[in-house]
DSSP file (Angstrom, degrees, kcal/mol; ACC not computed):
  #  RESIDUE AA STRUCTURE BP1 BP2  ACC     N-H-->O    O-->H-N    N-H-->O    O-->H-N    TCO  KAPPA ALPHA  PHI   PSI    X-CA   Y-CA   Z-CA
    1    1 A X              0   0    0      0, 0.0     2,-0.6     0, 0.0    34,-0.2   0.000 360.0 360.0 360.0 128.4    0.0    0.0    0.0
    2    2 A X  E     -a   35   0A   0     32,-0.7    34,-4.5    31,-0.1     2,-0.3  -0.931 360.0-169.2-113.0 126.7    1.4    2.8   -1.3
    3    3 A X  E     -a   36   0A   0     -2,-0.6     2,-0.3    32,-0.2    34,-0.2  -0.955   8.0-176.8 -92.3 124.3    0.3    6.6    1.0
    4    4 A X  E     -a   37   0A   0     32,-1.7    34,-0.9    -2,-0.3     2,-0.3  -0.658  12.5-151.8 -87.4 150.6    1.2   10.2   -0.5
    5    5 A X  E     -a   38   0A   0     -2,-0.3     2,-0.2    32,-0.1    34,-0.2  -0.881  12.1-170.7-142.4 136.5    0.7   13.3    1.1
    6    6 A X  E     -a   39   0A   0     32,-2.5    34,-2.4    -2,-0.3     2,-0.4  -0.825   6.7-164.4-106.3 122.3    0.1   16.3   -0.7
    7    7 A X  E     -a   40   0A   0     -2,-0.2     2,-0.3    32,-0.2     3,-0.2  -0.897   2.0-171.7-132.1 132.6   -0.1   19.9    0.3
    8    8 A X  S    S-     0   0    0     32,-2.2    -2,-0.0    -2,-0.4     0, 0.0  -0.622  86.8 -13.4 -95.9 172.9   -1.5   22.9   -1.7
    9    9 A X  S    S+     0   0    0     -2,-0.3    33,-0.5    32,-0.2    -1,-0.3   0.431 125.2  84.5 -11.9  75.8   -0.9   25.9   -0.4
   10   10 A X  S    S-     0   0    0     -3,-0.2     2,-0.1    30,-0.1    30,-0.1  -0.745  78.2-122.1 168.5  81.3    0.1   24.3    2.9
   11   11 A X        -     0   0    0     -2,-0.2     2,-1.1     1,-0.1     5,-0.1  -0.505  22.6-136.2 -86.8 137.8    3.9   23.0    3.7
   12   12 A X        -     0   0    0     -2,-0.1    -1,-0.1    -5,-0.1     2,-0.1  -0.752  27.2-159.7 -98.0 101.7    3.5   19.6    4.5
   13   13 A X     >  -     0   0    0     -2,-1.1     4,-0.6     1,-0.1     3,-0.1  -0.364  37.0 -99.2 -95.4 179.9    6.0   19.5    7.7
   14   14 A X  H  > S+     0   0    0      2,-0.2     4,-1.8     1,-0.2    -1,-0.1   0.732 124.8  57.2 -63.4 -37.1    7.6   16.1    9.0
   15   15 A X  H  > S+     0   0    0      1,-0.2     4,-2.3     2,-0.2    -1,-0.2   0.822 107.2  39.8 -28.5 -69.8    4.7   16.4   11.6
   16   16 A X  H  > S+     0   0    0      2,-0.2     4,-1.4     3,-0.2    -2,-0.2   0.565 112.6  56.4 -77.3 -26.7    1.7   16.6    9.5
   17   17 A X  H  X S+     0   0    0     -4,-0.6     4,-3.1     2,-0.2    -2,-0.2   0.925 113.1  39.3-109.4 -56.9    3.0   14.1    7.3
   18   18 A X  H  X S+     0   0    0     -4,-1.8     4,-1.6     2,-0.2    -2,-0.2   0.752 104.5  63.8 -53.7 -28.5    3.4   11.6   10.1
   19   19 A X  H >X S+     0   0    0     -4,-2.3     4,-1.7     2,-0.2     3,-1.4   0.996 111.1  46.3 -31.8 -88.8    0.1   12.5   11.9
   20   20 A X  H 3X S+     0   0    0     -4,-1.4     4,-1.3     1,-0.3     5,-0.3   0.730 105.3  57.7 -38.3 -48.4   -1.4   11.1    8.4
   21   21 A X  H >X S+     0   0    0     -4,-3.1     4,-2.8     1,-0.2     3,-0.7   0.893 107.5  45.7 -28.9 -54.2    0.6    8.2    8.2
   22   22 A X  H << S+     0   0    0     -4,-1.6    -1,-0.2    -3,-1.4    -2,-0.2   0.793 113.4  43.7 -93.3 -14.4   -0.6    6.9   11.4
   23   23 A X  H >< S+     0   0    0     -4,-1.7     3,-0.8    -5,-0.2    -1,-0.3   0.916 116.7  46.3 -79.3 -19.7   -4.3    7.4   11.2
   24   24 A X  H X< S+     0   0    0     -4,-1.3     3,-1.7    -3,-0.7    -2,-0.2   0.843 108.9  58.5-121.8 -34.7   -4.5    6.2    7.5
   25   25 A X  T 3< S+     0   0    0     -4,-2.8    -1,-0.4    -5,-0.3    -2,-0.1   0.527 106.1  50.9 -76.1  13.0   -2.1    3.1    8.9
   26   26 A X  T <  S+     0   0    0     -3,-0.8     2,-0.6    -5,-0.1    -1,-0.3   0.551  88.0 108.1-122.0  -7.0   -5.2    2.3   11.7
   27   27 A X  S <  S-     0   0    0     -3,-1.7     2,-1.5    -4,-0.2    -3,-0.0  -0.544  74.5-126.5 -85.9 143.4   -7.9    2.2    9.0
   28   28 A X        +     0   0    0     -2,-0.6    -1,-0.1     1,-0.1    -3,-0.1  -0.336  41.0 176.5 -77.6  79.3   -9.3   -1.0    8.2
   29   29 A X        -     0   0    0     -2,-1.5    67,-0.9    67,-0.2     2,-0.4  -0.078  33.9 -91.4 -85.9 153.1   -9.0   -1.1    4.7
   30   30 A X  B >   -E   95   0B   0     65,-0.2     3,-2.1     1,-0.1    65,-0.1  -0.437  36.8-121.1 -78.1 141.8   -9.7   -3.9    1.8
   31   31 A X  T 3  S+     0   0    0     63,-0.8    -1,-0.1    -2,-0.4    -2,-0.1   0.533 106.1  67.5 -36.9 -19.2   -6.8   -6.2    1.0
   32   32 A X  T 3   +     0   0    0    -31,-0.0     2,-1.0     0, 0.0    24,-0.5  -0.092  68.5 156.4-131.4  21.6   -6.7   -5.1   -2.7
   33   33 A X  E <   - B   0  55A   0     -3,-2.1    22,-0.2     1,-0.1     3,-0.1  -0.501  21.6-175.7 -56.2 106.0   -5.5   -1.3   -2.0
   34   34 A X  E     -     0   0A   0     20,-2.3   -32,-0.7    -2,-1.0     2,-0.3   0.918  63.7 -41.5 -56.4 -71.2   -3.8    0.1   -5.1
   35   35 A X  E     -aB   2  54A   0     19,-0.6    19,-1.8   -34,-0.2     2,-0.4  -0.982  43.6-119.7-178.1 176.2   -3.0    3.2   -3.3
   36   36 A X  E     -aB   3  53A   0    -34,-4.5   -32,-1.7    -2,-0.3     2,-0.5  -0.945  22.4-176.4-119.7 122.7   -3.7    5.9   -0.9
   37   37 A X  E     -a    4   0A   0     15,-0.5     2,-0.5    -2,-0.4    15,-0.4  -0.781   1.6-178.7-139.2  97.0   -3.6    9.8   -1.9
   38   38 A X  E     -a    5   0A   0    -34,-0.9   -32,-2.5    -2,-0.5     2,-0.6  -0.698   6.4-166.6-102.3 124.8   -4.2   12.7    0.8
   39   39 A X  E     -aC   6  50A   0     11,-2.2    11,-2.7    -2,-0.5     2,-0.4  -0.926   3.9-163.1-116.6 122.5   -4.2   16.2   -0.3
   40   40 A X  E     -aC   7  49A   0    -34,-2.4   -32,-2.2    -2,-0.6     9,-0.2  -0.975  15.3-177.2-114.9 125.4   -4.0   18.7    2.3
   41   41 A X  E     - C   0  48A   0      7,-1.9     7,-2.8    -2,-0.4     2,-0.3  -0.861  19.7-145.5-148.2 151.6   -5.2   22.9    1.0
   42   42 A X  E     + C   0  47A   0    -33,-0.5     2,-0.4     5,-0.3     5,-0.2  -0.928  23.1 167.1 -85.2 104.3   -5.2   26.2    2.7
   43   43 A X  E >   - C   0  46A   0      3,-1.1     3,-2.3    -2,-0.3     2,-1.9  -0.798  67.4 -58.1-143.1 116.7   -8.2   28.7    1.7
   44   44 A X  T 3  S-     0   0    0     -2,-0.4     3,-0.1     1,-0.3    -2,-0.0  -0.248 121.5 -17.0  36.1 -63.4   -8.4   31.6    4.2
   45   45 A X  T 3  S+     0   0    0     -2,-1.9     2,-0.5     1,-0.2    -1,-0.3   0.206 118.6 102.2-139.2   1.6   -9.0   30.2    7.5
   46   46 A X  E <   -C   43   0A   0     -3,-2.3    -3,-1.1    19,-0.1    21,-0.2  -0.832  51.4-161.0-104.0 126.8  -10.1   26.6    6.1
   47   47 A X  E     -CD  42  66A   0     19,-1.2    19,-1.1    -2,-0.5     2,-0.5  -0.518   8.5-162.5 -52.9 134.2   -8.3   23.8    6.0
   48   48 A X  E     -CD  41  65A   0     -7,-2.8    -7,-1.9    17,-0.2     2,-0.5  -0.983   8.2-166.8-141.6 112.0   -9.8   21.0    3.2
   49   49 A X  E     -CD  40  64A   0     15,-2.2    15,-2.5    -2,-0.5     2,-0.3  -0.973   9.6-177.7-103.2 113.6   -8.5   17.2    3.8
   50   50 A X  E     -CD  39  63A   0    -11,-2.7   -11,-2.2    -2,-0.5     2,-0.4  -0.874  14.3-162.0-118.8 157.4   -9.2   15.3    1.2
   51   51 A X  E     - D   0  62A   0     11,-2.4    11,-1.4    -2,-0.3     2,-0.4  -0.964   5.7-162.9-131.6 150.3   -8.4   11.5    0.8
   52   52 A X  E     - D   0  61A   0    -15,-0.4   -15,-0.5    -2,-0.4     2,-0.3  -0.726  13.5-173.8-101.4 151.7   -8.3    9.4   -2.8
   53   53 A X  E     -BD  36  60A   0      7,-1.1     7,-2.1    -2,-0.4     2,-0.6  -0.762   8.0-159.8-135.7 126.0   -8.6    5.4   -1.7
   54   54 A X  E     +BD  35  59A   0    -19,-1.8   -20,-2.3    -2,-0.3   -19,-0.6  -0.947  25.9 157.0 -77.6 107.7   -8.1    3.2   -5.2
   55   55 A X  E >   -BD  33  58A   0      3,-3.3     3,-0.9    -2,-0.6   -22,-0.1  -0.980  63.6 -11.6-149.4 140.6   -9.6   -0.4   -4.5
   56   56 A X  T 3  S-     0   0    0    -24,-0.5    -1,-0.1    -2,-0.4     3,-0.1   0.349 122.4 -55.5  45.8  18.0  -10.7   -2.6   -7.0
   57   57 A X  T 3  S+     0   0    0      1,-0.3     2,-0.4     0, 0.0    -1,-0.3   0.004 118.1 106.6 105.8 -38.9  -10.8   -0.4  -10.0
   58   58 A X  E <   -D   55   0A   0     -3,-0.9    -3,-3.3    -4,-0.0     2,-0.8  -0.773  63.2-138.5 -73.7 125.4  -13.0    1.9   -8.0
   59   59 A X  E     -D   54   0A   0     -2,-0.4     2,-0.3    -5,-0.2    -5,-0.3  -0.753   5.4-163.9 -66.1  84.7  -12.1    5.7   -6.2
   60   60 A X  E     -D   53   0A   0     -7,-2.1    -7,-1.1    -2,-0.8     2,-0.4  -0.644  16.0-174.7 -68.4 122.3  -13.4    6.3   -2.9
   61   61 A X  E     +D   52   0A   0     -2,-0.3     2,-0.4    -9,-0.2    -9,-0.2  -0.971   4.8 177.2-111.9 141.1  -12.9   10.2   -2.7
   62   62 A X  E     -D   51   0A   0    -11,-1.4   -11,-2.4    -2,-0.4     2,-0.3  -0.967  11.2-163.5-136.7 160.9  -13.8   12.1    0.8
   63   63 A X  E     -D   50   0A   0     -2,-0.4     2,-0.3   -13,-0.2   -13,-0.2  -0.986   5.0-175.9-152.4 133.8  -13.6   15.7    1.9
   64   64 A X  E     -D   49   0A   0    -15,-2.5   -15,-2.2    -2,-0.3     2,-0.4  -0.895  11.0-153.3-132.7 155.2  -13.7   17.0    5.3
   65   65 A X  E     +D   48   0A   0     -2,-0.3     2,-0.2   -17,-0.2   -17,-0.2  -0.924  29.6 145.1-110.3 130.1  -13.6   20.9    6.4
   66   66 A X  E     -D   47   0A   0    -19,-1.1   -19,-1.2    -2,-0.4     6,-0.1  -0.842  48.4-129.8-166.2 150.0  -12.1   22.1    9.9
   67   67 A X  S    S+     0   0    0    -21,-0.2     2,-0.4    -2,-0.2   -19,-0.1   0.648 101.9  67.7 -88.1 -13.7  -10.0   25.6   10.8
   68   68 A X  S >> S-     0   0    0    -21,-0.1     3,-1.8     1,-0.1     4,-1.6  -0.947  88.5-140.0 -68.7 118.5   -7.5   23.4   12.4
   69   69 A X  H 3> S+     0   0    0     -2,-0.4     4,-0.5     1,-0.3     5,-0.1   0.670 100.2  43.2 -57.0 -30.5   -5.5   21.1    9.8
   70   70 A X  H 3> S+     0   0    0      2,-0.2     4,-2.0     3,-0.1    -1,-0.3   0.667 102.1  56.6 -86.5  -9.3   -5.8   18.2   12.4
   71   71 A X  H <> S+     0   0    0     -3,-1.8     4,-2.6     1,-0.2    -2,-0.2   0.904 110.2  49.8 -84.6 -21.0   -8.8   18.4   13.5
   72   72 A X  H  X S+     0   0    0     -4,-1.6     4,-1.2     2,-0.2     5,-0.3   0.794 110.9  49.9 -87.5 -27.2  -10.0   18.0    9.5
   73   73 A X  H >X S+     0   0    0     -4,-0.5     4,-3.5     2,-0.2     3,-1.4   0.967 112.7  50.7 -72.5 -41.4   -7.7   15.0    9.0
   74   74 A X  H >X S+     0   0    0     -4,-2.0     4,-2.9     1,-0.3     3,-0.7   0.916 120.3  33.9 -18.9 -80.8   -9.4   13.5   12.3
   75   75 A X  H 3X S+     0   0    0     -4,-2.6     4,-1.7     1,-0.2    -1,-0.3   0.714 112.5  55.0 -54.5 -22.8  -12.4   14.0   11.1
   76   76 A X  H <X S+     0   0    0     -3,-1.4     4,-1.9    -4,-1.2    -1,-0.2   0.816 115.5  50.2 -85.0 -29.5  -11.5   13.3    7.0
   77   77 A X  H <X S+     0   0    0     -4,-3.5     4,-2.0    -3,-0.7    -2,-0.2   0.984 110.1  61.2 -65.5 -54.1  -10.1    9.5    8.9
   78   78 A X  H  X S+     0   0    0     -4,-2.9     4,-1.6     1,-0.3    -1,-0.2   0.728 111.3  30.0 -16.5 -57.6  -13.7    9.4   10.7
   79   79 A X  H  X S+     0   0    0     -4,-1.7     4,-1.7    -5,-0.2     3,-0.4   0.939 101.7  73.0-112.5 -18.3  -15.4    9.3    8.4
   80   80 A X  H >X S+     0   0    0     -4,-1.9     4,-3.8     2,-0.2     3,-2.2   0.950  99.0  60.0  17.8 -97.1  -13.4    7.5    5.9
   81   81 A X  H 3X S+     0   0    0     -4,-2.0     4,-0.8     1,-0.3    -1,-0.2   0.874 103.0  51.5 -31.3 -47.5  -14.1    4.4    8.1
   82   82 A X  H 3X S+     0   0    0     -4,-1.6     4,-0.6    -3,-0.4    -1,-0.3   0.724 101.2  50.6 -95.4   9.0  -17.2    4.7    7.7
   83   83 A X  H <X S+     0   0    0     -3,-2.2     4,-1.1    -4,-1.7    -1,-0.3   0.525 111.5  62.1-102.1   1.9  -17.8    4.9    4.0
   84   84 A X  H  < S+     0   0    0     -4,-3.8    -1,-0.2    -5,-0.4    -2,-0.2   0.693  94.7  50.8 -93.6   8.6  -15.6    1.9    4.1
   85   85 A X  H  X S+     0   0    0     -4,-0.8     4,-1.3    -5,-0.2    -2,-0.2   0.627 115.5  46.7 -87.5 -17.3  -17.6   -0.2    5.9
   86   86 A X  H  X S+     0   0    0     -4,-0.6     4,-2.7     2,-0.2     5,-0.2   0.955 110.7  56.4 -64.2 -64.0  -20.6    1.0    3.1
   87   87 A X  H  X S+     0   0    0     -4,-1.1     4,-1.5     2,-0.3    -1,-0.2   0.803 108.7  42.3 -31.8 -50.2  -18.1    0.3    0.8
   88   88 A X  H  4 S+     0   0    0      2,-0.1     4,-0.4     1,-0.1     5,-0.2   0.974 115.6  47.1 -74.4 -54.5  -17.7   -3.3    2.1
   89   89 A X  H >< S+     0   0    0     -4,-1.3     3,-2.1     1,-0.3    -2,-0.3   0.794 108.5  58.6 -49.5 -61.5  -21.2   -4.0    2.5
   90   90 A X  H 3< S+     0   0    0     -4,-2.7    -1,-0.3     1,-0.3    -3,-0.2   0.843 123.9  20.3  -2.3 -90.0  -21.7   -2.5   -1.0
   91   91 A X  T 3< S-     0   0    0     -4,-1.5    -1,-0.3    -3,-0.2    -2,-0.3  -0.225 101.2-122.2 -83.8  35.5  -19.4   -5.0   -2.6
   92   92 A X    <   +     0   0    0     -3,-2.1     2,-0.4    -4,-0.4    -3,-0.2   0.718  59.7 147.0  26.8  60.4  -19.2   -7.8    0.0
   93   93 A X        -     0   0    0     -5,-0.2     2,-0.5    -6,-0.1    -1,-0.1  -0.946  45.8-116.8-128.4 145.7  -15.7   -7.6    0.4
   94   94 A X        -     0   0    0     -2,-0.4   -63,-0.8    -6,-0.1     2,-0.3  -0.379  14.6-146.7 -89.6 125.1  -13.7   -8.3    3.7
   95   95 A X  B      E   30   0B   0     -2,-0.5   -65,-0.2     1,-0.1   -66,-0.1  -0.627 360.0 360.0 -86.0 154.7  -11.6   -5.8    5.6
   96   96 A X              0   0    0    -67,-0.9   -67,-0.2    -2,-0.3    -1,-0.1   0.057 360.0 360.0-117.5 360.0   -8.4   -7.1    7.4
């Protein structure tokens, strides 16, 4: 499983980058993860985390809003989880 992090206008410190790493490494993802692609943007006092998942030929995309940059990846992991448990259920596929 391959994770990028991405920041537009945003510098994506050693901090931030590892923050993402370790939530994205606790979600319970399906076995057949391509890769993972988190884009982190600046636009006047909001922060936008957004995350790509490519599984199975399909793009889960999600986007979360917060004025703190962590509190919107928190929240962007949140819910994440749960559109991959739709996601399994969807396509009856097993998370590990």
């Amino acid at each position: 499983m391959d994770i990028k992090v991405y920041g537009e206008n945003v510098e994506v410190t050693l901090a931030i980058k590892e923050h993402v790493i370790e939530k994205v490494s606790h979600l319970k993802l399906p076995e057949k993860v391509a890769n993972i692609e988190v884009r982190l943007n600046h636009v006047k006092t909001t922060n936008i985390a957004k995350i790509n998942i490519n599984c199975l030929g399909q793009n889960i995309h999600i986007e979360e809003k917060d004025d703190d940059l962590y509190a919107a990846i928190d929240k962007l992991i949140h819910r994440t989880q749960r559109n991959l448990v739709k996601f399994k259920e969807k396509n009856n596929i097993h998370l590990y």
